[in-house]
N, C-alpha and C positions, 0 to 999 in steps of 0.2 A: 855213612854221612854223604849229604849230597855236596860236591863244590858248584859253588855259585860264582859269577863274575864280577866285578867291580860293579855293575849294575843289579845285583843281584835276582842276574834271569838264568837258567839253566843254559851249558850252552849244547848247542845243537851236536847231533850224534851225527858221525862220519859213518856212512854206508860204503861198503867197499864194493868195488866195480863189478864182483864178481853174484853179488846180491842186487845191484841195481836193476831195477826193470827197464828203465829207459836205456842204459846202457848195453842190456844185453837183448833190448831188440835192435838197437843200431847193430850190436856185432852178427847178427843171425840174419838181415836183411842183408848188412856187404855181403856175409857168405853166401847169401842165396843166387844175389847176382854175380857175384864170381863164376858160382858154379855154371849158369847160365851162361856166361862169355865163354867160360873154356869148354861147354858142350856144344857152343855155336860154331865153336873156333875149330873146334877137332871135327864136326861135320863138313863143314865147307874146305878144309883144308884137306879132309878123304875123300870127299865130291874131287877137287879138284886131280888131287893125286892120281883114282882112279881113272878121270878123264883122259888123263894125257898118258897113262898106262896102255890105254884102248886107243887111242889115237884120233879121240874124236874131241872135235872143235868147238868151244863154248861159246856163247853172245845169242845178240839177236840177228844179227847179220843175213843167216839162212831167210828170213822174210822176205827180202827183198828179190829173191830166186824165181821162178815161174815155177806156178804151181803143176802146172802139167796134167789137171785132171777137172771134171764140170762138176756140175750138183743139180739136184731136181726144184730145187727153191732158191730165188735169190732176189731180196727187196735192193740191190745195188747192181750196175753194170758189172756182170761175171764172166769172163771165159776161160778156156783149161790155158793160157797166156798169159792171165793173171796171176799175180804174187800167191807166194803163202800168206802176207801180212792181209792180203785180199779176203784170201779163202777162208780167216780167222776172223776177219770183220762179218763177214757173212754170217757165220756160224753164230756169233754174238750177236747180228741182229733177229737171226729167226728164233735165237732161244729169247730175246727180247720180246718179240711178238707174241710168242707161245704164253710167257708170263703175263704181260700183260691184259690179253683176252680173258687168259684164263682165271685171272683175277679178276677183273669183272664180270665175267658171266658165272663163277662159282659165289660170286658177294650175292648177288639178283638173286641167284637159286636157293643158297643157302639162309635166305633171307625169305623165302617164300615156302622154303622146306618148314624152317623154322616156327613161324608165324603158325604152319599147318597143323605141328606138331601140339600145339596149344586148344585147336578146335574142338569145340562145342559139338562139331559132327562127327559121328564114329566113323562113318567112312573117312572120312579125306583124312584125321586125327592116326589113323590105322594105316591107312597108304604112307604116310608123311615115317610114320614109325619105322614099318618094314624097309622103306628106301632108305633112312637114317643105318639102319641094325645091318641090312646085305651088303649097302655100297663101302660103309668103312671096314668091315674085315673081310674084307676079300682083296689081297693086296692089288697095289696100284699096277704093278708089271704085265699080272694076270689080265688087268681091265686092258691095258693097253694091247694085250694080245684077242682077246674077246672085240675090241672092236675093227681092230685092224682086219683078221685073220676069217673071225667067224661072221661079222656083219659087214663090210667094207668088201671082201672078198666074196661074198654073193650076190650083188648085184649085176647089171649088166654090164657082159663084157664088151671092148672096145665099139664094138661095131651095132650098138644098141643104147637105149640112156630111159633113166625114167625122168620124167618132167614135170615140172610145178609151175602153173601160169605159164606153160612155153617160154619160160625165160631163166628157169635155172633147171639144171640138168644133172643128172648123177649117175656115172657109170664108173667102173674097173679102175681107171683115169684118173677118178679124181668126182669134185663138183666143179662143175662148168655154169659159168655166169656175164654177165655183160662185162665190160669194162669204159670205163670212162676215158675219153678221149678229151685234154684241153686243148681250149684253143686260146688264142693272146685272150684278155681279160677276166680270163679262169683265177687269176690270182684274188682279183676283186672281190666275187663270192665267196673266196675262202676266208679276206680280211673281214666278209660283211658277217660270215660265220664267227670268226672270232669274238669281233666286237658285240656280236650278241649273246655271245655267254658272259664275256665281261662286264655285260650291261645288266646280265638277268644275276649276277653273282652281286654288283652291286644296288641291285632293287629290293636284293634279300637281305643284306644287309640294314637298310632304312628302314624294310619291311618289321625287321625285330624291335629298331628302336624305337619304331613311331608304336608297336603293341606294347612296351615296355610302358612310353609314357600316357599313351592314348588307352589301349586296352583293346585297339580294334583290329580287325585283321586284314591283311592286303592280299588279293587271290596272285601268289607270287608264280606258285608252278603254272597257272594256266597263262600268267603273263611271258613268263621264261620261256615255255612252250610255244606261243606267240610271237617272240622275238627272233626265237634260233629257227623256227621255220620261216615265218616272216621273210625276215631281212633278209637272208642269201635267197630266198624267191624271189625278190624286188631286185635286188644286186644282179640276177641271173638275166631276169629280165630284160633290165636295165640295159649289160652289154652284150643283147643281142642272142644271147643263150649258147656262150661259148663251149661248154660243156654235153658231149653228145656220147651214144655208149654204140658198144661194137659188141654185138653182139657174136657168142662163138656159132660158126658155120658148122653143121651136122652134113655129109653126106650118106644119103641111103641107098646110090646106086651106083653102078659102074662097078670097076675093077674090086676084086676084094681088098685088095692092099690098103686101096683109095678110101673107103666103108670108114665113118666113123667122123668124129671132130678135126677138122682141119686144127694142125698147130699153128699158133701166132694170132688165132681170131679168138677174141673173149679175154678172161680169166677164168684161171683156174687155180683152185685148193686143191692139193695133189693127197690123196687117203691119208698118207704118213701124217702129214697135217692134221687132217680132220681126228684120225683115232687119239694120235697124241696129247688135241686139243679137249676132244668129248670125255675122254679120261682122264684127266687133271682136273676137267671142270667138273665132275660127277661127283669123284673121289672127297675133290676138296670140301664139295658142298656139302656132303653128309655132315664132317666134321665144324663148319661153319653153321649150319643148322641146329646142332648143338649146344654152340657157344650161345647161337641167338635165342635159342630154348630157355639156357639157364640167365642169361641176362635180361629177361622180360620177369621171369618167376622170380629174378631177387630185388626188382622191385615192389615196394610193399602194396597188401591188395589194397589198402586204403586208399593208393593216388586212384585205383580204378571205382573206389566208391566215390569219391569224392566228384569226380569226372561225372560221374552219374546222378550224382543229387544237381552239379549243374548244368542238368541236361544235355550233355554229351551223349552222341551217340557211338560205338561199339567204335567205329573208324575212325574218328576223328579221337577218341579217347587214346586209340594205340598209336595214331601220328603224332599225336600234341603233347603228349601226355606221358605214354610209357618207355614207345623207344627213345627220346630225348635223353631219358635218365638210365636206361638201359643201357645205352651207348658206352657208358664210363665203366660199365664189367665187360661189355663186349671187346672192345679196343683192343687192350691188352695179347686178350688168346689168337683176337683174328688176325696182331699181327705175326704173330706163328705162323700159322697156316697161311701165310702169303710169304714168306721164308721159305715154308716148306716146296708150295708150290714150285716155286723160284724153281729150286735146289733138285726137285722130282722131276723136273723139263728134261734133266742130263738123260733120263731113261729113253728118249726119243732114240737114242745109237742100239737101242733092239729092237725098231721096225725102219731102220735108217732114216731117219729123218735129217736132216744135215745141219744141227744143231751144234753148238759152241764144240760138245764132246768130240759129235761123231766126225767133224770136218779137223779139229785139231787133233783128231788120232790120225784122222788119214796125213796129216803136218808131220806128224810124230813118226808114223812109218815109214813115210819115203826118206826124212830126215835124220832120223835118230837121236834130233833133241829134246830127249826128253823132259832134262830138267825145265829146258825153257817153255815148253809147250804146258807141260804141268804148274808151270808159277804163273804162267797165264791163265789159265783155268784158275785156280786159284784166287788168282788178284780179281777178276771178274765178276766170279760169284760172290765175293767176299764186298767188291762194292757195292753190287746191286743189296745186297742185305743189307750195308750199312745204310743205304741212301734208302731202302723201305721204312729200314729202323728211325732214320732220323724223323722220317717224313710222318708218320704212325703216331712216332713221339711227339709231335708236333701238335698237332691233329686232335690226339687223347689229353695236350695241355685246353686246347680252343674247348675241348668237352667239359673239363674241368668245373667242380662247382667255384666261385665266387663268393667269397666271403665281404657283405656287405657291412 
């Protein structure tokens, strides 16, 4: 017999705490975090213990020390008088550098690899293949040694250079190039430079909506192209052409000592640079060429018939048409591989290059702090990832379809 209540509704069945689901995910999430605080708690409390066992000193303090030693690269004022907090800045701008190029010249290539891998012609379709198939499995460390060791170091040596237009130069050294020299009003063309990608980003902007509602199209890249060269030519002009380059001095005679590129005239990209940049960007681009492979082929062949019955040709079908929509499968993997990138620059510290690693090991040895040299590394990589991540993420929302 059922009892019923004065309303006669059944009344509701008590579940005991031990049968609840909600209650016994609350109890298994405190314990997880428990667990977590007193595995935090017990590391850092034997981090410390052992510290002060060994008798060495925690903080960050040590930064502010003289570093006591140079580097072969350095985009900031650097001498062996300079802090460690210095020599870490350094190291984080040239692995910044590294990432950056080589993110854009492995998008360009692997973008071009890509594209090839798709052609109509057996040759270039076969070349595009084979570069896809050698460059990604042959690890990245090996290439950096193959360029550094086997091409890098057959060239001429100091007191010799091969030449391109007599104005860049490439021996043992390095590549040797002009440098630009400002003078007061240099800033001018650089604001005249700005202002014209700002101006050609928002031409492209209008450019979409006036085809949205018009139908017609505005020549945006050759205008963009017009602008960013343009305007700092007028700007350069204008004050007088304060921008002038130095070029590097070669001596061919005299003493042997003497033989070779005067230091302090020019610029120059020192091999370590070059190998560690032409390996990152090679490597990546196989795997980037890939991505662009399968993100063209999952868009359906209809947008390409369709393109073709409105008389589209072949180019204008793949700009307007394919990679657009291709874009929203690409996104995704390529921001891996610009992650990876990042994160592959560290291997510069096995042809020494004086990247974030190799300059805060040298921190790490004269000092012995390792924790703190190590949670820097750490905090660095970790933001540039996140700040790719955001940025990526961002990027892939602007790709996104719209639902009208």
């Amino acid at each position: 017999m059922t009892i019923r209540d004065n309303d006669g509704a059944e009344p509701e069945a008590r579940v005991s705490l031990v049968n609840d689901p909600r209650a016994r995910g609350i109890f298994f999430q405190v314990l997880l975090l428990a667990m977590i605080v007193f595995a935090g708690w017990t590391i850092v409390n034997n981090t410390i213990s052992n510290l002060q066992r060994q008798n060495i000193a925690s903080g960050f303090g040590f930064l502010d020390r003289n570093a006591g030693f140079g580097t072969s690269q350095s985009l900031i004022a650097y001498t062996e008088a300079s802090t460690y907090g210095d020599a870490i800045v350094v190291g984080f701008l040239n692995t910044l550098l590294v990432a950056v190029i080589g993110i854009i010249l492995a998008t360009l290539l692997g973008f071009v690899i890509g594209v090839a891998r798709l052609s109509k012609n057996w040759v270039i379709g076969k070349l595009a293949y084979w570069y896809v198939e050698i460059l990604r499995n042959v690890p990245l460390l090996l290439q950096i040694f193959f360029w550094y060791f086997a091409v890098l170091r057959a060239v001429p040596d100091k007191r010799s250079k091969w030449s391109l237009f007599d104005t860049f130069h490439l021996n043992v050294a390095g590549l040797w190039m002009p440098e630009p020299i400002y003078a007061p009003g240099a800033g001018i063309v650089g604001f005249a430079l700005i202002g014209a990608i700002v101006a050609s980003l928002g031409i492209g902007r209008w450019s979409r909506k006036r085809q949205e509602a018009t139908g017609q199209q505005f020549p945006v890249f050759l205008t963009a192209i017009g602008l960013i060269i343009g305007l700092p030519v007028i700007a350069f002009l204008a004050t007088g052409m304060p921008i002038t380059l130095e070029h590097p001095v070669f001596v061919e005679t005299g003493p042997l000592l003497r033989q070779g590129f005067t230091l302090g005239t020019g610029m120059t990209l020192i091999p370590e640079f070059l190998a560690l940049t032409l390996a990152l960007t090679i490597y990546t681009s196989a795997f980037i060429a890939e991505i662009v492979r399968a993100g063209i082929q999952a868009v359906s062949h209809g947008q390409t018939e369709a393109a073709s019955a409105l008389g589209l040709r072949a180019s204008p079908t793949l700009r307007l048409v394919i990679v657009p929509q291709a874009m929203r499968v690409i996104i995704p993997p390529l921001t891996s591989q610009y992650l990876n990138l990042t994160k592959n620059s560290s291997l510069a510290v096995a042809v020494g290059f004086p990247d974030l690693v190799s300059m805060g090991g040298t921190v790490l040895n004269q000092t012995g702090q390792a924790i703190e040299v190590i949670a820097i590394w750490m905090l660095v990589y970790l933001s540039l990832s996140l700040i790719t991540s955001a940025f990526m993420n961002w990027y892939n929302q602007k790709m996104a379809l719209v639902e009208r």
